[in-house]
MILUMKOL-422241 format. One line per field, with one value per residue: residue number from 1; residue in one letter; y, x, z of N, C-alpha, C in turn. Coordinates in nm, 3 decimals. Layout:
<rs>
pos <- NUM_...
code <- A_...
nnorth <- Y_...
neast <- X_...
nup <- Z_...
canorth <- Y_...
caeast <- X_...
caup <- Z_...
cnorth <- Y_...
ceast <- X_...
cup <- Z_...
</rs>
This chain:
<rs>
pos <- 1_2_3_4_5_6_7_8_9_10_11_12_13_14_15_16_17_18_19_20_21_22_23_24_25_26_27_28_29_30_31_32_33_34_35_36_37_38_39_40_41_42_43_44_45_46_47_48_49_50_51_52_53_54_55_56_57_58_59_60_61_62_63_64_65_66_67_68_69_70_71_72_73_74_75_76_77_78_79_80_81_82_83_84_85_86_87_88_89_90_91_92_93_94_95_96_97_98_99_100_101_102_103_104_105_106_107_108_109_110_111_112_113_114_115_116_117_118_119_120_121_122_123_124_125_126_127_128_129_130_131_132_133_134_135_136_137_138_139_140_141_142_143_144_145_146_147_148_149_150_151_152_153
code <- X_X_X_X_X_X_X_X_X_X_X_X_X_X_X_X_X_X_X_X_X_X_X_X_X_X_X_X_X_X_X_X_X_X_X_X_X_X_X_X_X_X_X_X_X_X_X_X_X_X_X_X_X_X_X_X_X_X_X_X_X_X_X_X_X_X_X_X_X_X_X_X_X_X_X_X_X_X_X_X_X_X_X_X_X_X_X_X_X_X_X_X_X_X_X_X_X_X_X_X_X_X_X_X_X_X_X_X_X_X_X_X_X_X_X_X_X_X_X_X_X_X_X_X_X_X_X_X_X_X_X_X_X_X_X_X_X_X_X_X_X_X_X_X_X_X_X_X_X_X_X_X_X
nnorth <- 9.839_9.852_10.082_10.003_9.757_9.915_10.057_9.831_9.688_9.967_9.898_9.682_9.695_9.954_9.774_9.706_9.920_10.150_10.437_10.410_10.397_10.066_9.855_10.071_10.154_9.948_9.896_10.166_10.133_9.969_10.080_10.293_10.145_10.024_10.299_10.403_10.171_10.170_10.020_9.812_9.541_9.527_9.552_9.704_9.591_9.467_9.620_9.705_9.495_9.474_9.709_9.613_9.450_9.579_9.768_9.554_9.492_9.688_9.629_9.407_9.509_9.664_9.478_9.306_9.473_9.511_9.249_9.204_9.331_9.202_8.989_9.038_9.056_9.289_9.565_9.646_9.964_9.991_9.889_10.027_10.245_10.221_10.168_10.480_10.595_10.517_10.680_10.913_10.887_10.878_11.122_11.338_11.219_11.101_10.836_10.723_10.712_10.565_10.273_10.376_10.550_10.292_10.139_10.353_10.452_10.203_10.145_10.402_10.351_10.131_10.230_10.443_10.296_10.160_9.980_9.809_9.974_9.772_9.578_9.745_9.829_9.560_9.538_9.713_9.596_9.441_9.530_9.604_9.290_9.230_9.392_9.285_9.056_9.073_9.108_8.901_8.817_9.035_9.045_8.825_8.890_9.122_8.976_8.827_9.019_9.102_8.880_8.816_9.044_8.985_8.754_8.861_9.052
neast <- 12.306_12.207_12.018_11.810_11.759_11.620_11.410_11.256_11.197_11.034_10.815_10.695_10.626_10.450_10.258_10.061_10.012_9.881_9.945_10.202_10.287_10.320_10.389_10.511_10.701_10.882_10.953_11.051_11.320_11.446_11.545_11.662_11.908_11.964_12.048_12.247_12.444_12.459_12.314_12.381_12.264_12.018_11.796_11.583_11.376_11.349_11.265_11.003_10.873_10.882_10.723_10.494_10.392_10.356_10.162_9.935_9.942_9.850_9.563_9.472_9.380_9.169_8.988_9.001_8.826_8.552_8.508_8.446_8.229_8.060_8.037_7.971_7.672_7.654_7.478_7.521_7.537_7.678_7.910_8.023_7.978_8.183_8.443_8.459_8.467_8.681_8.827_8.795_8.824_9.025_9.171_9.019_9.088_9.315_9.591_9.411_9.190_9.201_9.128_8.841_8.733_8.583_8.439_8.244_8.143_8.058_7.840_7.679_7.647_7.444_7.208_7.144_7.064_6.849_6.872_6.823_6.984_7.127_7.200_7.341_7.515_7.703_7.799_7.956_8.106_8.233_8.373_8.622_8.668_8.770_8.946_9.142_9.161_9.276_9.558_9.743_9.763_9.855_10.094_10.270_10.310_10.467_10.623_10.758_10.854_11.047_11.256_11.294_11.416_11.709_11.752_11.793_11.993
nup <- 10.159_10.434_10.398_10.231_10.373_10.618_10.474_10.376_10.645_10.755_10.510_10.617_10.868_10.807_10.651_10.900_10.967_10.890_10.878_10.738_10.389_10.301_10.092_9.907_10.027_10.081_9.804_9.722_9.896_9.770_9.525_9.631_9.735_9.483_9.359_9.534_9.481_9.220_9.041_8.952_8.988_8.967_8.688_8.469_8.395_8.677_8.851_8.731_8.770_9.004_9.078_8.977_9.185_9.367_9.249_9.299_9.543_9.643_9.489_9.595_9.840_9.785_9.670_9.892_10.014_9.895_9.863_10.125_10.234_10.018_10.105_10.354_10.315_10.202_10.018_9.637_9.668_9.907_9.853_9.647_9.853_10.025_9.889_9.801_10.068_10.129_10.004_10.055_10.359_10.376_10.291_10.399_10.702_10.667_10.776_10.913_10.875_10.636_10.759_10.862_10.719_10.468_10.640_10.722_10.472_10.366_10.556_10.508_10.229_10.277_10.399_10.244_10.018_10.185_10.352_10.674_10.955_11.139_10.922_10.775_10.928_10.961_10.717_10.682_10.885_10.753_10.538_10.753_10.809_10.589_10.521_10.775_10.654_10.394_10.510_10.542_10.233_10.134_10.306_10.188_9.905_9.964_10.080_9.893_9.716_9.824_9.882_9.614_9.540_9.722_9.572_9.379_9.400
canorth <- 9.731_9.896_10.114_9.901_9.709_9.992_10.047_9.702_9.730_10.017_9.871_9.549_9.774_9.957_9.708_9.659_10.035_10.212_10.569_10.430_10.324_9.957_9.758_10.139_10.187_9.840_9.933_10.278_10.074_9.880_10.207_10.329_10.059_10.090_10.469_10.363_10.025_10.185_9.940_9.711_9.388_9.548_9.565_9.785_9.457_9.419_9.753_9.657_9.386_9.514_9.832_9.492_9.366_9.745_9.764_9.421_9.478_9.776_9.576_9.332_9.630_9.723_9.312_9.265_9.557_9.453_9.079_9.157_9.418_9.142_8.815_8.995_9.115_9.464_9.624_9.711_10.104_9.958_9.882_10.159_10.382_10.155_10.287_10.618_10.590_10.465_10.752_11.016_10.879_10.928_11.232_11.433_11.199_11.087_10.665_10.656_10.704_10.401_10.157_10.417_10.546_10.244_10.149_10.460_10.438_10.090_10.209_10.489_10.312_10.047_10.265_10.481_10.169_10.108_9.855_9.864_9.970_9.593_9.501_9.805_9.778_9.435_9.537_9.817_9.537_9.339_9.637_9.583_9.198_9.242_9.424_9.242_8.922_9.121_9.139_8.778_8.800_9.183_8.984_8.744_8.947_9.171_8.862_8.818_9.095_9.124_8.748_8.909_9.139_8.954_8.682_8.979_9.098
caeast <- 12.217_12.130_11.953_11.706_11.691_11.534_11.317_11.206_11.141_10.914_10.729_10.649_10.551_10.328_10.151_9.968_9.974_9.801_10.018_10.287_10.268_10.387_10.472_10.578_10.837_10.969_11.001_11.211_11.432_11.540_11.549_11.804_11.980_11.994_12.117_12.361_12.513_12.483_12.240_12.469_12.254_11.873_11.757_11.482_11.259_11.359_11.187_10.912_10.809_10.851_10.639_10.385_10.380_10.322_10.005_9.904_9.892_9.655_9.453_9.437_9.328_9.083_8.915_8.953_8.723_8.485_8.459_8.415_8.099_7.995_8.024_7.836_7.534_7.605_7.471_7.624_7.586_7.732_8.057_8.071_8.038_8.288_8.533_8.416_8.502_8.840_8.914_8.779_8.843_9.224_9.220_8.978_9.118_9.449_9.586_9.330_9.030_9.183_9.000_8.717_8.615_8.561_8.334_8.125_8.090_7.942_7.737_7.617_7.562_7.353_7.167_7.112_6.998_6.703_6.870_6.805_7.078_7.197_7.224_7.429_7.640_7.700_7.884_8.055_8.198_8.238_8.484_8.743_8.710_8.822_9.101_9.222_9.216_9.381_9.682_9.798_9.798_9.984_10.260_10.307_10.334_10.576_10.807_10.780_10.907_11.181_11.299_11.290_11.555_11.790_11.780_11.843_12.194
caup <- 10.196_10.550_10.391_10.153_10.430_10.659_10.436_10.395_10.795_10.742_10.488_10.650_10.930_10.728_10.595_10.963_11.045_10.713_10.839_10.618_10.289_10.284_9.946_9.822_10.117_9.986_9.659_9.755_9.978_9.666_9.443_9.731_9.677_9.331_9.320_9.611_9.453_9.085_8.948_8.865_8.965_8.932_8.556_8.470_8.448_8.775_8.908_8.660_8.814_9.146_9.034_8.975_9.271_9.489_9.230_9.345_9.719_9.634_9.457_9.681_9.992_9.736_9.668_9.971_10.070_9.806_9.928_10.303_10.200_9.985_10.239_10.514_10.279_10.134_9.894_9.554_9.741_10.020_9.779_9.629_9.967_10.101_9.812_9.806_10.201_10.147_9.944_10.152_10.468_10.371_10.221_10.527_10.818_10.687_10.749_11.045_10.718_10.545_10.823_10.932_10.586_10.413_10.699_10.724_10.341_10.353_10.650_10.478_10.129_10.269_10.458_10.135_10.022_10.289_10.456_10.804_11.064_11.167_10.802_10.716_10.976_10.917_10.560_10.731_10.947_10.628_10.502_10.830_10.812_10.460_10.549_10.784_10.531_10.330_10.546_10.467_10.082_10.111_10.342_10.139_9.788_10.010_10.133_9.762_9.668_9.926_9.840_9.479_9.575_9.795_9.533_9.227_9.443
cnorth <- 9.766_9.972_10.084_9.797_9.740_10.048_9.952_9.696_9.789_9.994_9.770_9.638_9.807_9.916_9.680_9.842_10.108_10.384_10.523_10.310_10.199_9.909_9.939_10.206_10.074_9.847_10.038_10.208_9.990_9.983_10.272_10.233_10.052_10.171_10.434_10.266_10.098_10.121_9.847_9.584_9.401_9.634_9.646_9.705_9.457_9.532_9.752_9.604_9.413_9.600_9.724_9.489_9.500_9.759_9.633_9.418_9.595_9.765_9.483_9.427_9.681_9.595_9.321_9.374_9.482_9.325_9.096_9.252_9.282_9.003_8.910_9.081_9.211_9.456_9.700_9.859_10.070_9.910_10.009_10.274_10.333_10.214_10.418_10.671_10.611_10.597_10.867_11.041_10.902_11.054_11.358_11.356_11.172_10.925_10.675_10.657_10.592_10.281_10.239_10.467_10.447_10.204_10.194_10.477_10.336_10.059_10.282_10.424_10.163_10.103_10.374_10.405_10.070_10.010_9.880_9.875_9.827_9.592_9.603_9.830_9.670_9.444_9.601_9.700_9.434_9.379_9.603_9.431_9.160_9.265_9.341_9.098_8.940_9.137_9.028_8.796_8.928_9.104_8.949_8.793_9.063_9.079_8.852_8.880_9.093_9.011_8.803_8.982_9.067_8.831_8.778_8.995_8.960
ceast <- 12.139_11.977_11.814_11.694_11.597_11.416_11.204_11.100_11.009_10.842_10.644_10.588_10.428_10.256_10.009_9.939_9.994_9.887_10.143_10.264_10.321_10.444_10.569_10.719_10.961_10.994_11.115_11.309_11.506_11.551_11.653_11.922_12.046_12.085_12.230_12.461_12.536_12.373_12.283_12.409_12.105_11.875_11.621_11.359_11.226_11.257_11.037_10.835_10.770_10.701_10.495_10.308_10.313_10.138_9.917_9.851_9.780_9.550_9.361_9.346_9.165_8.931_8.872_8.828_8.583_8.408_8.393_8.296_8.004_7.923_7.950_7.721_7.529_7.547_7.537_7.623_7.662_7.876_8.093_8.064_8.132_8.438_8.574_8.457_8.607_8.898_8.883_8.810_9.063_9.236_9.160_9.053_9.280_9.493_9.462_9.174_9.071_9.067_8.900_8.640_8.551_8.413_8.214_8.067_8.002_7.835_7.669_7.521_7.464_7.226_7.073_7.017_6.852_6.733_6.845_6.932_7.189_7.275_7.366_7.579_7.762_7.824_7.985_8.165_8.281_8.384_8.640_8.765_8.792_8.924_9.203_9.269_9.332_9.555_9.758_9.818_9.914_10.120_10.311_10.386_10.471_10.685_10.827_10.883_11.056_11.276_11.376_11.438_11.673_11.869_11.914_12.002_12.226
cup <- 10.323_10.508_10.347_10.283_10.559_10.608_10.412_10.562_10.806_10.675_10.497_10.828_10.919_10.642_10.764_11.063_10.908_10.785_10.752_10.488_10.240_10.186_9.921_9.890_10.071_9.903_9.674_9.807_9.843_9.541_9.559_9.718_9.562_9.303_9.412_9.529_9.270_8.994_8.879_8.863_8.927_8.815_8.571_8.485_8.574_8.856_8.832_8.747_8.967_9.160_9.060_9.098_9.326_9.406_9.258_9.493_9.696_9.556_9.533_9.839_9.924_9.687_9.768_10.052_10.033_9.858_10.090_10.243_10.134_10.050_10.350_10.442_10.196_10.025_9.792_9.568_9.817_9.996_9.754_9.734_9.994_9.987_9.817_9.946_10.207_10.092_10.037_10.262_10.443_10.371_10.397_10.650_10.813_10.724_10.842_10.920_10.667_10.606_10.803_10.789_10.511_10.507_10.713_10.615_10.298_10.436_10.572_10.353_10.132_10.342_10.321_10.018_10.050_10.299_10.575_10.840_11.076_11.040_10.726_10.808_10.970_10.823_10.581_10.820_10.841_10.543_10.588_10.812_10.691_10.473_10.578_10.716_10.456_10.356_10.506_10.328_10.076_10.182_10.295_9.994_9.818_10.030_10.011_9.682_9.745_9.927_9.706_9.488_9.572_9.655_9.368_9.293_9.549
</rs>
């Protein structure tokens, strides 16, 4: 139980610091559990559903990008750089690209665009306010999950 519940820790952590992978640290911690305890009280449903929930919060990281580009103006470039950001900005910078690429992507694709400056900034800021919206619904789908558990054993 220490252990699933160190994991738990770190992934309620990393849900507000993008170097660790949040819902999917919560999920291992109850897959440690599991292999520890035997599996005697979590059903394969049960990991199912969990599995759910982990694609859920990165849907939600991925809306909420979407929505904040869209509420302060962007342009449908200015989405798709903001994507296109998210993925790049991970891969060349690593968690610190999760915030800064999506940004520079909806910078860039409104700018690609012929929006002016202001306006593309604007969307780029549209990208982080998104985010951090996003942090409420990911908590919540995490306490979810972690309720989920406690209730399962």
């Amino acid at each position: 139980m220490i252990v699933a519940v160190l994991f738990f820790a770190a992934g309620l952590v990393g849900t507000f610091l993008p170097v660790l992978p949040g819902a999917p640290l919560i999920w291992l911690g109850m897959l440690a559990y599991g292999l520890i305890a035997g599996f005697e009280k979590l059903s394969a449903g049960f990991f199912i559903g969990q599995a759910l929930a982990v694609a859920l919060v990165y849907f939600i990281d991925y809306a909420a990008n979407v929505w904040g580009v869209r509420k302060y103006g962007g342009s449908r470039a200015a989405i798709w750089g903001s994507l296109a950001g998210l993925l790049a900005g991970l891969l060349l910078l690593g968690p610190v690209g999760i915030v800064f690429g999506p940004f520079a992507g909806a910078v860039a694709g409104d700018l690609v665009a012929q929006k002016p400056l202001s306006a593309a900034v604007r969307s780029g800021v549209g990208t982080i306010i998104g985010m951090i919206g996003a942090l409420a619904f990911k908590l919540a789908v995490e306490a979810g999950m972690i309720i989920w558990f406690f209730v399962a054993v």
